[in-house]
N, C-alpha and C positions, 0 to 999 in steps of 0.2 A: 718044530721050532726049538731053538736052542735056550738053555736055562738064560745065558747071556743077554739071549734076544727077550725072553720075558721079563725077565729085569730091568733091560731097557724102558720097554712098553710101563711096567707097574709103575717105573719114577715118572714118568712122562705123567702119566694117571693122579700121582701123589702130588707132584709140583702143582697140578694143576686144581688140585683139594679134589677130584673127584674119587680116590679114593684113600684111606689113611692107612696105614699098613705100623703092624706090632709088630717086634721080634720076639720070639720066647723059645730060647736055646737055635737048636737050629731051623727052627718054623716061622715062616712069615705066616702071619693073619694079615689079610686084607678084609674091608669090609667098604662097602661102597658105602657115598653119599648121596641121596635121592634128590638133595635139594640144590647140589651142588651140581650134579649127572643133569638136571631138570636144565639149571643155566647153561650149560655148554651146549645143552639141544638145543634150545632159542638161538642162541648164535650160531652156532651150523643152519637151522631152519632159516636165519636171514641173510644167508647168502648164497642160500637153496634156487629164490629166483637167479637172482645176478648170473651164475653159475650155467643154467638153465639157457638162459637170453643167448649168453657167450657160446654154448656146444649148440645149439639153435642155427647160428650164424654161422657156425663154424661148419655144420652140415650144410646149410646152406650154400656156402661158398665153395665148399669138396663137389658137391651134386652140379654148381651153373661151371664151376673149372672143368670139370670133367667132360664138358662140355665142345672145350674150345678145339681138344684133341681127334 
C-alpha cells in the first residue's frame, strides 16, 4: 500500500473523529478513539442485517436463475 493511499485512509479515519492524528516534525502520531471506534461499530452493526437480507435474496435469485438455463 502506498504512503498516498494511507493518508487517504487516516483522514477518512480523522474526519470521521475515529482517530486524531499529531504532527511533530516529520512524524504523524495517530491514536485511536475507543468511544468514537465503539459509535461507528453500532452503525456498521445496524445495517449488518439489512445487508444480510439483500446478499440472502440475491443468492437466492442467482441459484432459482440458474435454473431456467
Amino acid at each position: 500500500m502506498s504512503l498516498p493511499a494511507i493518508s487517504k485512509h487516516l483522514d477518512v479515519l480523522e474526519r470521521a473523529r475515529i482517530i486524531t492524528r499529531v504532527k511533530k516534525g516529520r512524524t504523524h502520531l495517530c491514536r485511536i478513539e475507543p468511544a468514537d471506534l465503539e459509535k461507528a461499530a453500532g452503525w456498521i452493526k445496524s445495517y449488518e442485517a439489512m445487508w444480510e437480507h439483500q446478499l440472502d435474496s440475491l443468492t437466492s435469485y442467482l441459484e432459482t436463475s440458474g435454473e431456467d438455463t
